[in-house]
N, C-alpha and C positions, 0 to 999 in steps of 0.2 A: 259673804262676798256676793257681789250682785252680776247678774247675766255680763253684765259693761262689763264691771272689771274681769274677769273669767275669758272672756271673746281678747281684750286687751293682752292678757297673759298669754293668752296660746298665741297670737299675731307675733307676740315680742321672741317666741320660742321660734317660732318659722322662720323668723327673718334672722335670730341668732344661726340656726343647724344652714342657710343657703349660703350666710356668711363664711361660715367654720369650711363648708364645701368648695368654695370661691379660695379659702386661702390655702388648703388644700392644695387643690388644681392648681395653685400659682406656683405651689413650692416643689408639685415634680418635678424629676430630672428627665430629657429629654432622652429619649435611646440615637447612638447616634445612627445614622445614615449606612446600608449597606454597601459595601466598598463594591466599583463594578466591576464585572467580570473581564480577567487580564483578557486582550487581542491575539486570536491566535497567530502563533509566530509561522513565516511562511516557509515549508520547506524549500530547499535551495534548490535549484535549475539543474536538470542533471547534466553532467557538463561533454558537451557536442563531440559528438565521435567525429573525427577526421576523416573522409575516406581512402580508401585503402590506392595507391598512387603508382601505376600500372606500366611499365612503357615494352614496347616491341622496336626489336631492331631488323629490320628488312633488308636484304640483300637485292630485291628487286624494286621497281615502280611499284607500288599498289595497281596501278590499272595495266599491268600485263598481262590480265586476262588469265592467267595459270596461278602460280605457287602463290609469288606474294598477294595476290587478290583472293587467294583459297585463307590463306591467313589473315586479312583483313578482316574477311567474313566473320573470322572468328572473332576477332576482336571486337564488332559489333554484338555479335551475340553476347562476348562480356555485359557490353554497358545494356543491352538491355537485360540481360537474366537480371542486374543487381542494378541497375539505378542510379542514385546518388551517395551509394555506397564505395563507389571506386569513381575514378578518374583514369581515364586512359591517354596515350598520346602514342608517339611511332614516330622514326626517324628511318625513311626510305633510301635504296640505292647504298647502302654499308659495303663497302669492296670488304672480302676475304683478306683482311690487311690489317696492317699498326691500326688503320683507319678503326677499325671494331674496337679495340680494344679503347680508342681514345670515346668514342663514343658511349660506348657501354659503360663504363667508368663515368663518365658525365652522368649518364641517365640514375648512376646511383648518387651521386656528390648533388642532385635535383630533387634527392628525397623520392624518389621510386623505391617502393619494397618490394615488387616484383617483379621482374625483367624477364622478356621473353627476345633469348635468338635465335633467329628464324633460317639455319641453316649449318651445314655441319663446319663449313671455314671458322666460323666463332667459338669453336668448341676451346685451343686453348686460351684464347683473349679472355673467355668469360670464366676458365679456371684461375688465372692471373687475377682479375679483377673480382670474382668471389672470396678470395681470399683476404683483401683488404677491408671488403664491405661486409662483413660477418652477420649481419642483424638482415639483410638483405637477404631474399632468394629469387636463386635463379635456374631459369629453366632452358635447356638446349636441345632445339629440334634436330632428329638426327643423328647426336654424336653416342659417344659410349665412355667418355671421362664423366667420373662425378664426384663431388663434395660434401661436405655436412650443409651446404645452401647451395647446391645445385645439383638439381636432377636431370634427366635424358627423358626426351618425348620421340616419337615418331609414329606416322602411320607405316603400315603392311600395301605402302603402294603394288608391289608386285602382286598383287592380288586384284586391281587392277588391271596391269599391263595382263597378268593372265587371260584377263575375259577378254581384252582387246585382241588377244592374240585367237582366242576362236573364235571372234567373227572377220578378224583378218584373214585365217588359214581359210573359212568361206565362202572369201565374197573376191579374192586373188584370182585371177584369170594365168597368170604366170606363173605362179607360186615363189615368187621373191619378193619377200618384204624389207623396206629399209628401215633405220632407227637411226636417228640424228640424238646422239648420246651429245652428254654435257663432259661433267670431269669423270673422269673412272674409276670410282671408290664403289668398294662392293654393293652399296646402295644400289648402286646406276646398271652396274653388269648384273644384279639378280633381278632387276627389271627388265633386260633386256633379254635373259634366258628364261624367263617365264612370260614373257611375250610370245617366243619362239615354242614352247613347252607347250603352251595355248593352241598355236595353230597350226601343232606337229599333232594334238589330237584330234583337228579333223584331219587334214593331208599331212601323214610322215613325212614327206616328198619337200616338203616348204625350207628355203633357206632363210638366212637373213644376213642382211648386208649391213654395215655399221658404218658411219662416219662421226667419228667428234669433230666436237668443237671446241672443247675444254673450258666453257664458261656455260652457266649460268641462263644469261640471258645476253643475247648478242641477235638481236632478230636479221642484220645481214648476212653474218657468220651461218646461221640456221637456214635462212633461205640457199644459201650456196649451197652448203650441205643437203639439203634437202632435192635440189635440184640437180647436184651429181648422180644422187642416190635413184632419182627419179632415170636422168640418161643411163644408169647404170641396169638398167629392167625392173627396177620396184614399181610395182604399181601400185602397195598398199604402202602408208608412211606410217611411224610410230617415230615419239621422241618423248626425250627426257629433259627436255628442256624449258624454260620457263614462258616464253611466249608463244602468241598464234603463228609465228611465221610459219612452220613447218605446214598446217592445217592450208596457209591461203598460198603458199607453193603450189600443195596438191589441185587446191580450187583453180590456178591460172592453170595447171598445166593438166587438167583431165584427167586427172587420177582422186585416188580417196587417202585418206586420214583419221586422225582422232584426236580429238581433245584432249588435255591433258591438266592433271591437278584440279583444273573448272570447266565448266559446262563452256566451251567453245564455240558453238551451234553456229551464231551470229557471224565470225569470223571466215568461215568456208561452206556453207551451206548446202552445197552440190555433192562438195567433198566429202563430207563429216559423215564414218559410221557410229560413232559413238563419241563420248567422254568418259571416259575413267576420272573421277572426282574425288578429292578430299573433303573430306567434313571434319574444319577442326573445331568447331563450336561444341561438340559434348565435352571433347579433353580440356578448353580454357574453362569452358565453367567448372571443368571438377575443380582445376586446379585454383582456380578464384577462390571458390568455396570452400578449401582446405586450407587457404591462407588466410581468408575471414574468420573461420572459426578455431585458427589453431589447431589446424589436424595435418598441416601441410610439412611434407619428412620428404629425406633425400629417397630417389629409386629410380629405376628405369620403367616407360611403359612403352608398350609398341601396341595399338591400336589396328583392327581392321572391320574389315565386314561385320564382323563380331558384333563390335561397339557402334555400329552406326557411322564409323571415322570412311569408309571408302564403299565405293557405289559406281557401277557403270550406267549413267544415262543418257537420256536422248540419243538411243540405237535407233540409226534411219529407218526409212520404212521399207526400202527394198529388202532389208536384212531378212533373208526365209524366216518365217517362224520356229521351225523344227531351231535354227539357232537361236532366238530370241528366249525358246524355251530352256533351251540346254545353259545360257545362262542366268536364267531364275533358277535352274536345280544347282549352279555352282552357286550361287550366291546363298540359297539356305541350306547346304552341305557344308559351306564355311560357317553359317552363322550357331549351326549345330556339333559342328566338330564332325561330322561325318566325310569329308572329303577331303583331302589334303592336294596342295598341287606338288609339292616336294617329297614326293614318293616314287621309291626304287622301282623298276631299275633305271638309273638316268647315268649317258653318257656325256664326258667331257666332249670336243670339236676332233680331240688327239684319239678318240677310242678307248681313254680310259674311262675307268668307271667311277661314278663320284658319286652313285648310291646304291647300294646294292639294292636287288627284290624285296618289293614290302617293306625296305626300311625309308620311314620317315625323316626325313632332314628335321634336327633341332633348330631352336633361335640362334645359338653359336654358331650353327656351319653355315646356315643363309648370314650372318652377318660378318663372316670371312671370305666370303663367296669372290674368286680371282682368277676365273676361266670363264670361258664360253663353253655351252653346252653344242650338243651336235644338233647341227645347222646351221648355227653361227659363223661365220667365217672370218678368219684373221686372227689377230691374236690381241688379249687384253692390252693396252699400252702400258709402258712400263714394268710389264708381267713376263 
């Protein structure tokens, strides 16, 4: 075989093995296509908490300058402690009547879960109406009925009226002080006896002269009273009442006064030796807080210095120091439990005894409390 045919033979081989590879490659099978990764699925929205839907029922104005402005307050501290987590509203001026009861009843049939009233006339309206409204709770400043959804709040005002009472017993040039009382529920007369308690321990000597009014807030009613009290030789005023009139009596007619439940200053300025104040901003946020987290149960509390709920300020400035002083030592002897003001021996107005030596008054007997102690004069109405 010659070089040609040899070169020939092997070309014919190359081109056979490119073919055979060609048909080969034709005749795989394709792999198919990796399938794409599924789209994660989105979890769901977590679904919008509601907030928790607040109302207050007021017995007075909001701008009375006292109680229901002392309440207010608190209500604001609600919305801002928590936010957009509640809603609050308030319905003002609620007479102690069917009236409460139709209201407060509204306030739950509007989807309110928490209801505050703000005074002891409500007490049994909103036992009536807790009763219907079962998933609801409610709260009653003041009284002493309670329910599986409704509890009792109040502060330890007379622990207040105490301090007012010894810078009144101080700064009296006469030693008769008046007290322009509301309605006469032992509330009102153990404010009105540890008023007198106060400023029997600077001057034993000190009377005190009382006139009601039997309401609330009636700012004529209170200036009248206020200004008998005044013709009658007080020259210091105290009241239990829920406006400034009593304070701007004092101011027209040259005598002095005190705030009451709020800071007053503004309304008698000449006048004013102090304000005995509430703070109910710590008690709403507990109780806020206990019904946002499900910890909120029936009970009673009564708040005072203790808790930050009562406070004497803006004591003027003629007030001697040596008394300015004496009440910062009452104010952390209460806040300590070192001092008590309802301690033996304390005389009723009759001579009898209503504690003996060294014994401290409980919560039960200050909140039965139906006499006047000695200095007081008259006698409790209806008593």
């Amino acid at each position: 075989m010659t070089d040609l045919q040899k070169r020939s033979l092997l070309k014919l081989a190359a081109l056979s093995a490119v073919a055979s590879a060609a048909l080969i490659g034709c005749g795989k099978k394709e792999e198919p296509a990796p399938a794409p990764a599924p789209a994660p699925v989105a979890a769901p929205a977590p679904a919008k908490v509601e907030p928790l839907k607040i109302a207050f029922a007021y017995v007075g104005p909001v701008g009375d300058g006292g109680w229901t402005f002392a309440h207010d307050n608190g209500r604001k501290a609600i919305e801002k402690e928590f936010g957009d987590k509640v809603v609050t509203s308030f319905v003002e001026k609620v007479p102690e009547s069917a009236d409460a009861e139709r209201v407060i009843r509204d306030m739950a049939s509007q989807g309110n879960k928490l209801i505050f009233g703000t005074t002891f006339g409500y007490m049994e309206p909103m036992l009536k109406v807790a009763a219907d409204f079962k998933d609801v709770k409610f709260e009653h400043a003041t009284g002493y009925k309670t329910a599986d959804n409704l509890r009792t709040y109040d502060s330890r005002t007379y622990e207040g009226a105490y301090m007012a009472g010894v810078i009144a017993g101080k700064m009296s040039k006469t030693g008769t002080l008046g007290v322009v009382g509301s309605v006469p529920i032992p509330e009102v007369v153990r404010n009105i006896n540890s008023f007198t308690l106060g400023a029997q321990s600077v001057n034993p000597k000190v009377k005190t002269k009382v006139v009601w009014v039997n309401e609330w807030f009636n700012p004529p009613k209170e200036t009248e009273a206020a200004t008998a009290l005044i013709n009658g030789g007080a020259d210091v005023l105290f009241q239990n009442t829920d406006s400034s009139a009593v304070l701007q009596t004092a101011e027209k007619m040259n005598k002095r006064a005190f705030g009451w439940d709020s800071d007053m200053t503004a309304y008698g300025p000449k006048a004013h030796l102090g304000s005995a104040v509430i703070n109910w901003g710590p008690y709403y946020v507990k109780a806020v807080r206990e019904a946002l987290e499900g910890k909120w149960a029936t009970g009673q509390a009564w708040w005072g210095v203790k808790e930050g709920a009562i406070d004497m300020v803006s004591i003027a400035a003629d007030v001697p120091d040596d008394t300015k002083k004496r009440i910062d030592e009452i104010k952390a002897g209460l806040k300590d439990g070192s001092f008590s003001i309802w301690k033996g021996p304390i005389m009723d107005n009759t001579g009898k005894e209503l504690i003996a030596k060294d014994v401290v008054a409980d919560d039960k007997f200050l909140g039965g409390l139906k006499t006047y102690v000695k200095g007081v004069e008259g006698k409790v109405p209806g008593n």
